[in-house]
C-alpha positions as CSV (number, residue, x, y, z in Angstrom):
1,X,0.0,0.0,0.0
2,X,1.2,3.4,-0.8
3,X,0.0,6.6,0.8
4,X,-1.4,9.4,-1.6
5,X,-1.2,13.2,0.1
6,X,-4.0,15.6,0.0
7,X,-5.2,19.0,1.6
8,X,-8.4,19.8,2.3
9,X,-9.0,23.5,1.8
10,X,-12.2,25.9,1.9
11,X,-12.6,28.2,-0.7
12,X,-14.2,31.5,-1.0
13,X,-13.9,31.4,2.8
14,X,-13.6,34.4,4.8
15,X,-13.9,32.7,8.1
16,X,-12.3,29.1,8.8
17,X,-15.2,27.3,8.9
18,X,-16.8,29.3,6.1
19,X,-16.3,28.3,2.3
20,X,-16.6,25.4,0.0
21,X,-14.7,22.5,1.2
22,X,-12.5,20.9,-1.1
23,X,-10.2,17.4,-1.4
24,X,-6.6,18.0,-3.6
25,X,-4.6,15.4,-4.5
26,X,-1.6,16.9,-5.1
27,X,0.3,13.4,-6.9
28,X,-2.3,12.0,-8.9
29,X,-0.1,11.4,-12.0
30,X,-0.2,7.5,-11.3
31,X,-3.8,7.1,-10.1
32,X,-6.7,5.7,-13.2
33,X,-10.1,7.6,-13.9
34,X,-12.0,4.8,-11.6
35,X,-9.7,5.5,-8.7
36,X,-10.2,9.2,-9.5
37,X,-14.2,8.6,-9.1
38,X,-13.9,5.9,-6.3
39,X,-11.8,8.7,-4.4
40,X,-14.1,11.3,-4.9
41,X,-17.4,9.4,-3.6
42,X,-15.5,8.4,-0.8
43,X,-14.6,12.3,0.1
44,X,-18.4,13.3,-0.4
45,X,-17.5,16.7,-1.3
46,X,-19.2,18.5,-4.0
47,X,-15.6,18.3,-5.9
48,X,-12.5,16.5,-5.6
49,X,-9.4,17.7,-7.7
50,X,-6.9,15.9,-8.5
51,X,-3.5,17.0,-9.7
52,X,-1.5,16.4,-12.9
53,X,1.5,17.2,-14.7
54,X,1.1,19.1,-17.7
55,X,2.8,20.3,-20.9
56,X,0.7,23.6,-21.0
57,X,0.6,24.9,-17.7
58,X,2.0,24.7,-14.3
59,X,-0.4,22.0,-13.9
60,X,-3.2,19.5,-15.1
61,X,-6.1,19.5,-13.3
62,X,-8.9,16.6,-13.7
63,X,-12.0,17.3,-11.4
64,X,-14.2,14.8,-10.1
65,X,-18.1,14.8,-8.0
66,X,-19.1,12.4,-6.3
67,X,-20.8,11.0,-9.5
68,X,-18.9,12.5,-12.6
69,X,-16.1,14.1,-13.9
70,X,-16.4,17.8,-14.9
71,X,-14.7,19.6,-17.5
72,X,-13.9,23.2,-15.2
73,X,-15.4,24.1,-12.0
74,X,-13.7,27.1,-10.7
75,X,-14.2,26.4,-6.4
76,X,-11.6,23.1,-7.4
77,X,-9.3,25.3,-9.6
78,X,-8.9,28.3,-7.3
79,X,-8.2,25.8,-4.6
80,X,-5.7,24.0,-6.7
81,X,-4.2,27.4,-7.0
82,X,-4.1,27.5,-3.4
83,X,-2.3,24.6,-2.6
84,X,0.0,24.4,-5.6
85,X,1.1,28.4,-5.3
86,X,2.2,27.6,-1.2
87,X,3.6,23.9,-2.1
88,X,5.7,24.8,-5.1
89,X,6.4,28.4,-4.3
90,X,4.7,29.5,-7.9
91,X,5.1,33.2,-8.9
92,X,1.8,35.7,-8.6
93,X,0.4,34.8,-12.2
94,X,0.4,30.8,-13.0
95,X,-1.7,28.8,-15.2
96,X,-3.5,25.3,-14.9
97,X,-5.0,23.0,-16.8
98,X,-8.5,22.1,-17.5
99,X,-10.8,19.8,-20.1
100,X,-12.1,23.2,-20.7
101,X,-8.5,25.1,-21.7
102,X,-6.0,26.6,-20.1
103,X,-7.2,28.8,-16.9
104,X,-4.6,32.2,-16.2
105,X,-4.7,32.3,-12.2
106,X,-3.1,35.4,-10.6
107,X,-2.4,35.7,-6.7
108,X,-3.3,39.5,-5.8
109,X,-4.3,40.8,-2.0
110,X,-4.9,37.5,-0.7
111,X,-6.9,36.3,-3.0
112,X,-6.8,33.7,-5.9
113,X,-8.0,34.9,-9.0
114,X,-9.5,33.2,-12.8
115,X,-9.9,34.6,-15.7
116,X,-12.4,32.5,-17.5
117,X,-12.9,31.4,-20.8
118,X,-15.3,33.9,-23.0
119,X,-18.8,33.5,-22.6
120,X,-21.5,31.3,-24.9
121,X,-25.1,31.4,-24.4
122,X,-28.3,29.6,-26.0
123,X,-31.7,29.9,-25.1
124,X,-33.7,27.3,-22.6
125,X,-36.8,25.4,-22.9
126,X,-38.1,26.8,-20.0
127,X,-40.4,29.7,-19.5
128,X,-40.6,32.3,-16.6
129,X,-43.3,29.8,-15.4
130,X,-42.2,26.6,-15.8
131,X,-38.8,28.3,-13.8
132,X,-41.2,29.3,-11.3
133,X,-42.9,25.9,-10.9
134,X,-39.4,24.2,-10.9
135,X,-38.2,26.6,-8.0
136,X,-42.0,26.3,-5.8
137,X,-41.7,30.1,-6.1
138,X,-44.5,32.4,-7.6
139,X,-44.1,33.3,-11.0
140,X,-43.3,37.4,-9.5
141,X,-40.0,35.8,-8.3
142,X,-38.3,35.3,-11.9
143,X,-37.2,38.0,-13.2
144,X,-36.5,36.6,-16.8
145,X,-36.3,33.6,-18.8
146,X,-34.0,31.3,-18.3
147,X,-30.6,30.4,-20.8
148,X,-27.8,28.3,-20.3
149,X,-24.6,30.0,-19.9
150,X,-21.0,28.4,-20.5
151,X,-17.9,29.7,-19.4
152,X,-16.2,26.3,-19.1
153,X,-18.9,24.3,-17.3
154,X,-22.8,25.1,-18.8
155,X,-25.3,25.5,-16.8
156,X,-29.1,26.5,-16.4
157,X,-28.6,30.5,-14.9
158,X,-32.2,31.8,-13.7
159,X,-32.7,35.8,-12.4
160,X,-34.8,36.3,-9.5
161,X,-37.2,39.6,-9.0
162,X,-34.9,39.9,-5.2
163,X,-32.8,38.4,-3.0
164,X,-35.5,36.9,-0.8
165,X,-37.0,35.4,-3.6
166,X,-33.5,33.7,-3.9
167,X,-33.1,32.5,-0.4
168,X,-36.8,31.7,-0.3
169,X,-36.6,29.0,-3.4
170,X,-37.2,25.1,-2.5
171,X,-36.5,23.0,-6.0
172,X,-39.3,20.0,-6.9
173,X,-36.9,16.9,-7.7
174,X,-39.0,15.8,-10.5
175,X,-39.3,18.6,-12.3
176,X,-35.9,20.0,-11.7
177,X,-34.6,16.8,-12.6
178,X,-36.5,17.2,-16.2
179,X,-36.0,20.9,-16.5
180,X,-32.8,21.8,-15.7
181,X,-31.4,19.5,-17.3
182,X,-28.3,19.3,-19.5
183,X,-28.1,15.3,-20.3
184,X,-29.2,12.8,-18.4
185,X,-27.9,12.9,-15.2
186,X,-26.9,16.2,-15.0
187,X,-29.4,18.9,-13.9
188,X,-28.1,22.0,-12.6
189,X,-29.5,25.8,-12.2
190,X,-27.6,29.0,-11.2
191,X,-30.0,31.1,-9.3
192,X,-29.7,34.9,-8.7
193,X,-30.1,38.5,-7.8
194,X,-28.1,41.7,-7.9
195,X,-28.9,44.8,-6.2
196,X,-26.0,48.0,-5.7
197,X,-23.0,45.4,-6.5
198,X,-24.0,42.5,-3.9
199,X,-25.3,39.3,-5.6
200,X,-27.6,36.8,-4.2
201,X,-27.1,33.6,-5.7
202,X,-27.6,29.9,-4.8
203,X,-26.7,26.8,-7.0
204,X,-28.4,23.8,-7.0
205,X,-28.1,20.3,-8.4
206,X,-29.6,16.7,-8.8
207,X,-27.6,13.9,-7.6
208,X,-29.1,10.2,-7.4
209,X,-32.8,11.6,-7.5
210,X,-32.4,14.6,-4.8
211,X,-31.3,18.6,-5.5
212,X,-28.6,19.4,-3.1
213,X,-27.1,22.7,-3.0
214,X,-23.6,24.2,-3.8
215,X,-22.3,26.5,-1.1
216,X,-20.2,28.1,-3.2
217,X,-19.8,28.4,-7.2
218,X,-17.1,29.2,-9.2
219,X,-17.7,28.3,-12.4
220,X,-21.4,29.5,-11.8
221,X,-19.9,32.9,-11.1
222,X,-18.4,33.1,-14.0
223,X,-21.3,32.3,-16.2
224,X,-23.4,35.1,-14.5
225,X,-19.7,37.5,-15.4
226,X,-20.5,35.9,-19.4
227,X,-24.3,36.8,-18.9
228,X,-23.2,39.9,-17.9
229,X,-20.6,40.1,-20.6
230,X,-23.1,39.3,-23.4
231,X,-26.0,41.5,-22.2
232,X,-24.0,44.6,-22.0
233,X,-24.4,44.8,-18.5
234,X,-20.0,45.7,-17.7
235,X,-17.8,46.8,-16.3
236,X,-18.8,45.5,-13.3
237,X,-17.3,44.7,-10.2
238,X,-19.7,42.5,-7.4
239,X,-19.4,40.8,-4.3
240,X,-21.6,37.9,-4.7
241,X,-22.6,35.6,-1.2
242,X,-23.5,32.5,-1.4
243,X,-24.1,29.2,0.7
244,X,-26.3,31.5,3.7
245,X,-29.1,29.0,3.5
246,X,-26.8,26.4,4.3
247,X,-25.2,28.2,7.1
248,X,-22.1,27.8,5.1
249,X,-21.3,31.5,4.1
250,X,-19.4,31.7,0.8
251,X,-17.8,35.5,-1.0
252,X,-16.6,35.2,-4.3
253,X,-15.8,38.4,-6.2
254,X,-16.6,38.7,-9.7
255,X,-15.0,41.5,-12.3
256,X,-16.0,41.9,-15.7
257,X,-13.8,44.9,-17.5
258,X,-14.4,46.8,-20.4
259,X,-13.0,43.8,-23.0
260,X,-15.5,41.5,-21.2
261,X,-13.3,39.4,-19.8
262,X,-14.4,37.7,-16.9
263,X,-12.4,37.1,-13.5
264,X,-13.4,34.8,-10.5
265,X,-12.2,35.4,-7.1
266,X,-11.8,34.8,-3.6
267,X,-9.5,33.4,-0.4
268,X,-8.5,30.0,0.3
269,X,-8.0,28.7,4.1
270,X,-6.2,25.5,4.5
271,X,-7.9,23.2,7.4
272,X,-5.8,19.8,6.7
273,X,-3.6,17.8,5.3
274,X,-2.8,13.7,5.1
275,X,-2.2,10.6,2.9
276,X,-5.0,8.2,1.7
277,X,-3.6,4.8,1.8
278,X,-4.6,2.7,-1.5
């Protein structure tokens, strides 16, 4: 048996027991895709990353849930960042890689910062009603209709009338399960608010026929930066909170400049670290 070291960080954490948890395996070059799975289920996280060598970037990246791989999720890559910047003494502007490209990460003010890939976006078949329904919220909550949004990781974004319409949403499995989703086995929706730069936004997702919720969203973040890039609604600059519902408070900061290019923040705080013996 060999021991294989990880760190357990939380992301966009201001506090230590704030923030999206997170599992990195920081040696991962030896390890196949079903151990990669197998690991992550066993961690019961909402991601696992695991670490990579690579001949584009500082590093390769491959990032697990408990029930699939994912091609970017930005709470995983920041907290890569994290790790790998301390552990190998990288510089303040690194890159890693994803399935979804190469991400530029920059350390600035004690944060971890993305810049993600451009935005696309395509309409959903889902009105302002059938969001509504989906959400148990009255159709005065949405604000608009729903579109996916991709960045790096597509997903279902939905615009509340307010923030307590946000806080106040409680998903129907069955028809989130059909109406949020992106293939089978894969239903996820981005909801949100912004009111004087302070987002309101909670992610939520179906996993083996129940919608959990993400604390804390980076790749989700950065699709609301490429709605915003798309709709002509930049420069901006926004703290957005998530996770408050789950007593799990989460700040990410999200910048958009004037060439719409979109930047995902936040701090990391380190809780552990150990070797899983396989």
């Amino acid at each position: 048996m060999s021991g294989l070291p990880f760190e357990i960080v939380n992301v966009f954490a201001e506090t230590t027991f704030g923030g999206n948890p997170l599992a990195v395996f920081t040696a991962a070059q030896n390890l196949p895709d079903a151990s990669m799975q197998a690991l992550a289920r066993q961690m019961n996280l909402s991601e696992t990353v695991f670490v990579l060598p690579s001949t584009q970037a500082d590093a390769r990246l491959r990032i697990f849930t408990p029930a699939h791989e994912l091609p970017f999720a930005g709470h995983p890559t920041i907290g890569a960042a994290s790790v790998l910047y301390h552990q190998r003494q990288l510089g303040e502007s690194f890159a890693l890689e994803t399935k979804a490209g190469v991400i530029p990460i920059r350390h600035q003010d004690g944060q971890f910062i993305l810049q993600a890939n451009p935005a696309r976006e395509r309409a959903a078949a889902l009105s302002i009603e059938g969001a509504a329904a989906m959400l148990r919220l009255p159709v005065s909550a949405i604000a608009a209709a729903p579109s996916w949004l991709d960045t790096g990781s597509e997903q279902l974004l939905i615009r509340a009338a307010s923030a307590e319409a946000v806080l106040a949403a409680r998903p129907d499995p069955a028809l989130f399960a059909r109406d949020a989703c992106l293939y089978p086995g894969r239903s996820v929706a981005y909801l949100w608010h912004v009111s004087n730069d302070l987002a309101t936004v909670r992610l939520f997702y179906e996993q083996d026929g129940a919608v959990l919720e993400d604390p804390g969203t980076g790749s989700a973040c950065a699709n609301l930066g490429g709605w915003c890039s798309l709709h002509q609604a930049y420069p901006v600059q926004w703290r957005v909170e998530q996770g408050a519902v789950l007593q799990r408070p989460n700040v990410l900061h999200l910048t958009v400049d004037e060439q719409r290019r979109i930047y995902v923040g936040g701090c990391v705080i380190p809780l552990a670290r150990g070797e899983f013996v396989l």
